[in-house]
C-alpha positions in Angstrom: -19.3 -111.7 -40.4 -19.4 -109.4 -37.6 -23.0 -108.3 -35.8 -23.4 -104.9 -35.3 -25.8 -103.8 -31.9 -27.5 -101.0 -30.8 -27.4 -100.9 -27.2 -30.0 -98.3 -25.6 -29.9 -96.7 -22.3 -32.3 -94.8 -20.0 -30.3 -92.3 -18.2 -29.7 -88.6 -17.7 -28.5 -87.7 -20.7 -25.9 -85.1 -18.7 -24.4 -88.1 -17.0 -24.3 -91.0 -18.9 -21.9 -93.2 -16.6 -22.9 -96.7 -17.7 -21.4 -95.9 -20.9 -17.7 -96.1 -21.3 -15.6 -93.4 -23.2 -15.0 -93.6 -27.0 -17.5 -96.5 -27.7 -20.1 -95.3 -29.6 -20.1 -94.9 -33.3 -23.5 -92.9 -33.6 -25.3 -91.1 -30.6 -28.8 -89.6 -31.3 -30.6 -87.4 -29.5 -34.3 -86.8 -30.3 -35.8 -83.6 -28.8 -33.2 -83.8 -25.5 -31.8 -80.3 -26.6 -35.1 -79.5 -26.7 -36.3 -80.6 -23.5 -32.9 -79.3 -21.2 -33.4 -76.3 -19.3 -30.5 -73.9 -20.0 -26.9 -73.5 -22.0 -25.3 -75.5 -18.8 -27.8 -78.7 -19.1 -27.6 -79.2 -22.7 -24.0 -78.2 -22.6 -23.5 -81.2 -19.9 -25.8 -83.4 -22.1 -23.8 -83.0 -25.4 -20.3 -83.0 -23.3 -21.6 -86.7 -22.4 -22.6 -87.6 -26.0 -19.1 -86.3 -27.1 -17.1 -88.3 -24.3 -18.9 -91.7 -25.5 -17.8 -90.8 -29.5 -15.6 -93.5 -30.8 -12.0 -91.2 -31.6 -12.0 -92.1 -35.6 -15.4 -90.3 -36.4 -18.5 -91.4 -34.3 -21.4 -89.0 -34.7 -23.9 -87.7 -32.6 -27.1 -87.1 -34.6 -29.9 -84.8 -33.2 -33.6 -84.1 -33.9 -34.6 -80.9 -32.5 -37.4 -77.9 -33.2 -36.0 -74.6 -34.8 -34.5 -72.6 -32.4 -32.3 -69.0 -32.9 -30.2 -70.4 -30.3 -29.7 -73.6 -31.3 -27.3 -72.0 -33.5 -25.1 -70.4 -31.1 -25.3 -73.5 -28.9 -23.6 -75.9 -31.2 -20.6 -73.2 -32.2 -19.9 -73.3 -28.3 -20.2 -76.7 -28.0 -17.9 -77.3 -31.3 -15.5 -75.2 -30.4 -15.5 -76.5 -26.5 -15.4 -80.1 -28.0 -13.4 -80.1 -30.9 -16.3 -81.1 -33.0 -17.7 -79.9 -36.4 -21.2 -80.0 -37.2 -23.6 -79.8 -40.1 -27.8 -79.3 -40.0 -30.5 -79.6 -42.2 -33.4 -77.9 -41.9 -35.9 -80.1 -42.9 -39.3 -78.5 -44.2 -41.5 -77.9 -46.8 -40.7 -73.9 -47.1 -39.2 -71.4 -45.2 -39.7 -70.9 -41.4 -40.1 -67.3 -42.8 -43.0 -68.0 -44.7 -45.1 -70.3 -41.7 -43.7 -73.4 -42.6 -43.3 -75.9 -40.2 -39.3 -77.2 -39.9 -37.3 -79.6 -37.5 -33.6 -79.2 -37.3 -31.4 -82.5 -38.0 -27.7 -81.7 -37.1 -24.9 -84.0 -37.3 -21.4 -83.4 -34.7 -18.4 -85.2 -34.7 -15.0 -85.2 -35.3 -13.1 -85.8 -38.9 -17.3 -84.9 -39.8 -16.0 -84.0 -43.4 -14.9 -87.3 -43.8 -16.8 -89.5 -42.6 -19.7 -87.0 -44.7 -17.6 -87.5 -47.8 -17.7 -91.4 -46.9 -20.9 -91.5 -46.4 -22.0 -89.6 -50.0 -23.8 -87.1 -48.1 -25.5 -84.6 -50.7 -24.3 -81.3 -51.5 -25.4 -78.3 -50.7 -29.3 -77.3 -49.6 -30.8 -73.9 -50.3 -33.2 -73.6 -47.5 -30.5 -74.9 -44.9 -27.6 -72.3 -46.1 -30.4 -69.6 -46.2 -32.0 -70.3 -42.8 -28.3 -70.4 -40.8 -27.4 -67.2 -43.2 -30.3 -65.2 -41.4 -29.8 -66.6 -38.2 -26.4 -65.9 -37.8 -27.3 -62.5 -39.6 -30.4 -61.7 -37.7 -30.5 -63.9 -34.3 -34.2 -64.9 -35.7 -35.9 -67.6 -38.2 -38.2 -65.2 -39.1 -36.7 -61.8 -39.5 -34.4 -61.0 -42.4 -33.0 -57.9 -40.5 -32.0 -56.5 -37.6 -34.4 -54.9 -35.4 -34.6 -51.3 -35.7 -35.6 -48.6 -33.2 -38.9 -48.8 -34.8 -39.5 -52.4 -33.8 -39.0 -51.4 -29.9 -42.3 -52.5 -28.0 -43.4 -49.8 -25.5 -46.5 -50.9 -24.4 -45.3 -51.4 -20.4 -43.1 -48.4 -20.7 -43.1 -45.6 -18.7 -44.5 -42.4 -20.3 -44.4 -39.4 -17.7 -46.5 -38.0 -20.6 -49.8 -38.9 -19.8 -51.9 -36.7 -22.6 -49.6 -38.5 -25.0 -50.9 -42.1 -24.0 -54.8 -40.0 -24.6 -54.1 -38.9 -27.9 -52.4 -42.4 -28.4 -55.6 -44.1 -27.1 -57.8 -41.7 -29.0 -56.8 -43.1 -32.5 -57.6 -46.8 -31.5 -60.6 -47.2 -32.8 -63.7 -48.5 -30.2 -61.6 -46.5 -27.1 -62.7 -43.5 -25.7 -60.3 -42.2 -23.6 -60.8 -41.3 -19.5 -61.1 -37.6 -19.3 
């Protein structure tokens, strides 16, 4: 019977030399995409993770808070890398709603397969409807678009100044400079 290992490494996760190309069956990343600075660092880290992929359907599996742009990341990266991906968003309730979530997503190549292989469950209700808005909306929390209405103005210039008086006359507890 054959042993399987799990070899670990401590390296820069955007260069991960000591590891040779196509050997690893399952990569995981816990909070890495979290911790990178920038598109071009965790772009670099998940190139690495995807270069050490065995060719017939090694995974990389990662762990990472909610993020709006977590999103757009992994359609770059996917599309860069030939990769497919699926997340979870793993929580009690909506992000919407104040519930706290973590984001498990799974990349790889032939993913449907080796999803079907593994009996992966169907579909998941909060996952669909948390990408939905994202993609929609750019935001875990928002169901729409901003509007014009949502603008914030507080450090914007107002040539107006007997506007920003009247404005600071409604606030309650501020009387305004005269």
């Amino acid at each position: 019977k054959r042993m399987r290992t799990v070899r670990c490494e401590v390296a820069d996760a955007r260069n991960l030399a000591t590891v040779a190309d196509g050997v690893a069956a399952v990569v995981v990343d816990k909070g890495t995409l979290d911790a990178l600075h920038g598109d071009t660092h965790k772009m670099d880290m998940l190139r690495e993770c995807s270069r050490c992929l065995r060719p017939d359907g090694g995974v990389i599996v990662s762990v990472s808070f909610p993020a709006a742009a977590r999103v757009r990341l992994l359609d770059m990266a996917a599309a860069e890398l030939g990769l497919q991906w699926r997340m979870r968003v793993v929580s009690d309730g909506d992000p919407m709603f104040g519930h706290q979530a973590v984001f498990v997503t799974v990349l790889g190549r032939h993913l449907d397969e080796v999803m079907e292989a593994g009996a992966a469950e169907g579909r998941h209700e909060l996952s669909e409807n948390v990408l939905a808005r994202l993609r929609r909306t750019g935001s875990l929390l928002e169901e729409e678009l901003p509007g014009e209405d949502d603008r914030l103005t507080l450090f914007d210039d107002d040539t107006d100044a007997s506007a920003d008086a009247d404005a600071d006359a409604s606030v309650p507890g501020i009387t305004p400079e005269r």
